[in-house]
MARZA-477465 format. One record per residue (C-alpha): residue in one letter; x negated, y negated, z. Coordinates in Angstrom, 1 decimal, decimal comma, padded with zeros to 4 digits, always signed. Layout:
BEGIN
NODE code      x      y      z
NODE    a      X      Y      Z
...
END
This chain:
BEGIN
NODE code      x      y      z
NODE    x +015,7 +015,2 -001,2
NODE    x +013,0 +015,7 -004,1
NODE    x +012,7 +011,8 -004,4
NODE    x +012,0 +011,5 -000,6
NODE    x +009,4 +014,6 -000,4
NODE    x +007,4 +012,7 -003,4
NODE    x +007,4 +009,5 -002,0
NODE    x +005,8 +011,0 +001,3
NODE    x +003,0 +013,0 -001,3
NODE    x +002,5 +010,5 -003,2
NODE    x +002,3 +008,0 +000,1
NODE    x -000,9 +010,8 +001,3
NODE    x -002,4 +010,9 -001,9
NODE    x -002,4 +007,0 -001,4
NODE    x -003,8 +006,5 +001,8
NODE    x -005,6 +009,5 +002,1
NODE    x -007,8 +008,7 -001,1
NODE    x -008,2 +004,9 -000,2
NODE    x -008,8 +004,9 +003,8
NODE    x -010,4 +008,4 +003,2
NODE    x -013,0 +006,1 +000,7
NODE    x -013,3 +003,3 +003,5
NODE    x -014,0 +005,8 +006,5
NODE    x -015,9 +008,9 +005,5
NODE    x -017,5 +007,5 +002,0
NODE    x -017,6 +003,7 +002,5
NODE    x -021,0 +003,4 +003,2
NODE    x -022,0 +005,0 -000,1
NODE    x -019,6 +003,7 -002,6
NODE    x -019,5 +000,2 -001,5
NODE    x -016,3 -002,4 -002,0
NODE    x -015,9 -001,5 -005,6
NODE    x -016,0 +002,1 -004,8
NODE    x -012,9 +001,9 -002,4
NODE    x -011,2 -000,7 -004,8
NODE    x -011,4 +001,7 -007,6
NODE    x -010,5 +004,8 -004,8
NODE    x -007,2 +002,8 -003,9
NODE    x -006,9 +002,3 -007,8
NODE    x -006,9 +005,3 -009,3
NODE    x -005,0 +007,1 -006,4
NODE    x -001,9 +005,3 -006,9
NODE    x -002,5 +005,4 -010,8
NODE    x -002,5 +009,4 -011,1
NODE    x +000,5 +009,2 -008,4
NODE    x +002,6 +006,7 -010,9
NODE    x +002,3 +009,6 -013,8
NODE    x +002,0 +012,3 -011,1
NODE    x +005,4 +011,5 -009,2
NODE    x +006,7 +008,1 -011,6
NODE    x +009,7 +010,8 -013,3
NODE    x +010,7 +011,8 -009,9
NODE    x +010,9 +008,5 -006,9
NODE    x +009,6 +005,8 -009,2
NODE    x +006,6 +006,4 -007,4
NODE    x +007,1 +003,4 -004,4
NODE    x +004,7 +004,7 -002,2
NODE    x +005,5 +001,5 +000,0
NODE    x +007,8 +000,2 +001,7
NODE    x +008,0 -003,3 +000,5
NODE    x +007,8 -001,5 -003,5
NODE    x +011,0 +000,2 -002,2
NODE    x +012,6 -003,6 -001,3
NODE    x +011,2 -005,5 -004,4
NODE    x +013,7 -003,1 -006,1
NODE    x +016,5 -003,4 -004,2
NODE    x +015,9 -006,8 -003,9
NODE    x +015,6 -006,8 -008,2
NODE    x +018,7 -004,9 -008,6
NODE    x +017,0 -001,7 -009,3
NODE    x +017,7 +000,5 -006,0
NODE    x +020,5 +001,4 -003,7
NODE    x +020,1 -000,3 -000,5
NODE    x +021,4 +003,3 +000,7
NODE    x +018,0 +005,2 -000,5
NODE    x +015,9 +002,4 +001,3
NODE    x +015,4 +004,0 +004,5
NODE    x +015,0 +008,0 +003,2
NODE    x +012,1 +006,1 +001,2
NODE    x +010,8 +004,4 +003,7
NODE    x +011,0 +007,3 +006,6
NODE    x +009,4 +009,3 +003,7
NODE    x +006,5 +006,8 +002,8
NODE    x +005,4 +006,6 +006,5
NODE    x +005,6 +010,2 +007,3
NODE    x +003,1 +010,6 +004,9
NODE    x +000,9 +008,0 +005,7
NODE    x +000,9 +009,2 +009,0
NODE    x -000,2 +012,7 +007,8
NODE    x -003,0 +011,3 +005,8
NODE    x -004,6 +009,2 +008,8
NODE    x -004,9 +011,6 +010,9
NODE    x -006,1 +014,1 +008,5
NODE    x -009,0 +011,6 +007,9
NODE    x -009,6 +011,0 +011,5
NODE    x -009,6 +014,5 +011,8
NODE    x -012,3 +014,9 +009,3
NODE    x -014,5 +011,8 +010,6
NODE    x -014,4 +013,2 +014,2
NODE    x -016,4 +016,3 +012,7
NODE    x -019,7 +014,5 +012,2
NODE    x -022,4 +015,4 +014,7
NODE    x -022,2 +011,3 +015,8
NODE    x -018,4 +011,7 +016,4
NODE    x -016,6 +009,4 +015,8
NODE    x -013,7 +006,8 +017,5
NODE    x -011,5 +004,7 +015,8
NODE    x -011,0 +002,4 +018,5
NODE    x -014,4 +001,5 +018,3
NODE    x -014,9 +002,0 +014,9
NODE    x -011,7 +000,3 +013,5
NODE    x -010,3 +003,4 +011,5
NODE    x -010,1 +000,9 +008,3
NODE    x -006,9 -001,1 +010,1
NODE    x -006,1 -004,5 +009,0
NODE    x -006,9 -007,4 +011,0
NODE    x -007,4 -010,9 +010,9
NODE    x -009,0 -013,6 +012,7
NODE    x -011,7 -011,6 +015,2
NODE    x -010,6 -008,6 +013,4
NODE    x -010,9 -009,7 +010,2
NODE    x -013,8 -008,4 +008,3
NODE    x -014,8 -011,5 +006,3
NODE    x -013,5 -013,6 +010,0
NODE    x -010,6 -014,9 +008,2
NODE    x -007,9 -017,0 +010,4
NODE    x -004,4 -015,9 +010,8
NODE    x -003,0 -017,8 +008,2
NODE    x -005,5 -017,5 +005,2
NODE    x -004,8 -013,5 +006,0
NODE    x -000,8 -014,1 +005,8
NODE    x -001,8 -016,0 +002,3
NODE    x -003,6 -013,3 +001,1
NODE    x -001,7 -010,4 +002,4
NODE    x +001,7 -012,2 +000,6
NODE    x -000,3 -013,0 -002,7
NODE    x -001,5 -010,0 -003,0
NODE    x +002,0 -008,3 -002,4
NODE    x +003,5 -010,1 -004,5
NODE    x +000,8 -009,5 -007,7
NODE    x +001,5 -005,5 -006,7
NODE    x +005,4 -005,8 -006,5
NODE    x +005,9 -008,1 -009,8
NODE    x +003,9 -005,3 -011,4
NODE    x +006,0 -002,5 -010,4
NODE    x +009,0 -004,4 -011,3
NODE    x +007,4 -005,5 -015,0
NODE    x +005,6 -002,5 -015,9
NODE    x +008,5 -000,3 -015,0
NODE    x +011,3 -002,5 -017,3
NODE    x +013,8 -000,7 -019,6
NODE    x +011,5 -003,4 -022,1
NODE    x +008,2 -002,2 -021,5
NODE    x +006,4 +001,0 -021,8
NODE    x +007,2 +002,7 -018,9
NODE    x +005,2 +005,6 -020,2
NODE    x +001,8 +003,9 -019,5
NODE    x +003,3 +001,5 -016,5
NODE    x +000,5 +004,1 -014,2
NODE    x -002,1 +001,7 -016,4
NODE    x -001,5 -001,8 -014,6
NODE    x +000,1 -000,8 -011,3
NODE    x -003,4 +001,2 -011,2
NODE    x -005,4 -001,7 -012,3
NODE    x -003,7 -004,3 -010,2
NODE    x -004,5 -002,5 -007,0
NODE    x -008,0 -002,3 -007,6
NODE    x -007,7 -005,7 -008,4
NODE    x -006,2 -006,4 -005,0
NODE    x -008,5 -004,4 -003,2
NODE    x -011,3 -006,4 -004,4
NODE    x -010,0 -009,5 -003,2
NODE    x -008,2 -008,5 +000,4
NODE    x -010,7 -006,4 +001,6
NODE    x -012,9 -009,0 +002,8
NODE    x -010,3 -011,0 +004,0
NODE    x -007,5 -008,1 +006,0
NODE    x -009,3 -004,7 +004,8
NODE    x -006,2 -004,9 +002,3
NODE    x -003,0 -004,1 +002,9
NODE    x +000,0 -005,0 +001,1
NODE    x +001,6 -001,4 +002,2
NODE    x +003,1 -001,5 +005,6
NODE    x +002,4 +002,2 +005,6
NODE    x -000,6 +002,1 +004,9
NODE    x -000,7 -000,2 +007,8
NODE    x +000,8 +001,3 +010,6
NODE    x -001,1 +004,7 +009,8
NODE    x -004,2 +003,4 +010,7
NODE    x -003,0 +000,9 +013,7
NODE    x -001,3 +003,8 +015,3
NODE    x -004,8 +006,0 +015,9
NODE    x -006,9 +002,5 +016,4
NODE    x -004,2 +000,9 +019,0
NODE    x -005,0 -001,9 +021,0
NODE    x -005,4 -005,1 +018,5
NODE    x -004,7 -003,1 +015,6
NODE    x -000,9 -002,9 +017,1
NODE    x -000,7 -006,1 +018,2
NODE    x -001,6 -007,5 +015,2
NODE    x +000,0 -004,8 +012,9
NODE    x +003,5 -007,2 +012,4
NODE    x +001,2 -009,5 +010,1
NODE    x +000,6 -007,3 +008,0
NODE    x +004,5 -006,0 +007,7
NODE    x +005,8 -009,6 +007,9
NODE    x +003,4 -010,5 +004,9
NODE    x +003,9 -007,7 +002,7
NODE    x +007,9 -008,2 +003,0
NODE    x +007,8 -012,2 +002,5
NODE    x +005,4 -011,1 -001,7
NODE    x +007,6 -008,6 -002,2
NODE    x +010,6 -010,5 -001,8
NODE    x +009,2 -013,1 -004,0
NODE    x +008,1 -011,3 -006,7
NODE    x +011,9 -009,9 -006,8
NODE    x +013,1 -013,3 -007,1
NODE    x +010,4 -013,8 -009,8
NODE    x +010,7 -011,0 -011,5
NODE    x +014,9 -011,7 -011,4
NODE    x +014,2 -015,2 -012,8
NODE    x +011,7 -014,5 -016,0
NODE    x +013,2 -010,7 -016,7
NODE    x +016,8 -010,5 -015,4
NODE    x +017,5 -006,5 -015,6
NODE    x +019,9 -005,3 -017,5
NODE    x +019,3 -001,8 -015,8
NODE    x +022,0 -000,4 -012,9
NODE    x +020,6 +001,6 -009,8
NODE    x +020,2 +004,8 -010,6
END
């Protein structure tokens, strides 16, 4: 039960400090200001919550380790159930916050930072070139998670890269989807947006799953694990 409760805090700590940084603060701090929000949230989560869950936070980071070996297929959906919940929680406690200004302020109109492509793209990107992205992405995030965290390498500092590689990612998908590569994260926002936000919502669980179970293969093909689920 411990695991599942951190996954969903460290799930709002996540969204909640990166979609927080696009709605209420975006203006001021820019792209790089969000990247480095998204960035440093899931950093201080990794040491934060790392000894406890693993620190997932995603759903498709939960199936990269299952996929890798490294994860019961029996915790996946306590993790999952867990890292949406939270999302959830965060996203509306932003909306909650945004609808306080004088202006007010609706997410249907406003977009409520949900990821979209083609019309609802930010940069206009087409379907595909956001399913590119979106998977590319995933799969730099996943592969991390998987290296970083190896019986081989210094899990003590593996908050460093996973950290660093989602700014990374944030820098490059947010003009192209507004940046996924966490169905959570996803369906948190599409949920108070509706409308084309759900409609277009399974791209950006579709994409997610198809890096993430590529970066499993990958990681399973240069670092076969000699590590059992715990």
């Amino acid at each position: 039960m411990k695991r599942y409760v951190a996954e969903a805090v460290g799930t709002f700590v996540l969204v909640f400090g990166g979609v927080g940084a696009m709605v209420l603060a975006g203006y001021y701090i820019g792209l790089v200001g969000v990247a480095f929000a998204f960035g440093l949230a899931l950093l201080a989560m990794v040491f934060a919550i790392g000894p406890i869950s693993g620190c997932h936070i995603n759903p498709v980071v939960s199936v990269g380790f299952w996929i890798a070996g490294r994860m019961r297929a029996r915790d996946l959906p306590g993790y999952m159930i867990a890292q949406v919940v939270g999302a959830m929680v965060a996203a509306a406690l932003v909306l909650v916050i945004a609808k306080g200004t004088s202006a007010g302020y609706d997410p249907a109109v406003a977009g409520f930072a949900a990821n979209g492509y083609g019309d609802y793209s930010p940069g206009g990107y087409s379907l595909l070139s956001c399913f590119i992205v979106e998977a590319v992405l995933t799969l730099f995030l996943v592969f991390t998670y998987l290296a970083a965290t190896d019986a081989r390498a210094t899990a003590a500092l593996a908050g460093i890269p996973i950290g660093l590689v989602l700014i990374v990612i944030q820098l490059i998908g947010i003009p192209v989807t507004n940046a996924s590569v966490n169905p959570a994260r996803s369906m948190a926002t599409a949920a108070f947006v509706g409308g084309w936000a759900l409609t277009q919502l399974w791209l950006f669980i579709a994409a997610p799953l198809v890096g993430a179970v590529l970066a499993a293969i990958l990681y399973r093909v240069l670092r076969p694990s000699q590590e059992q689920p715990s």
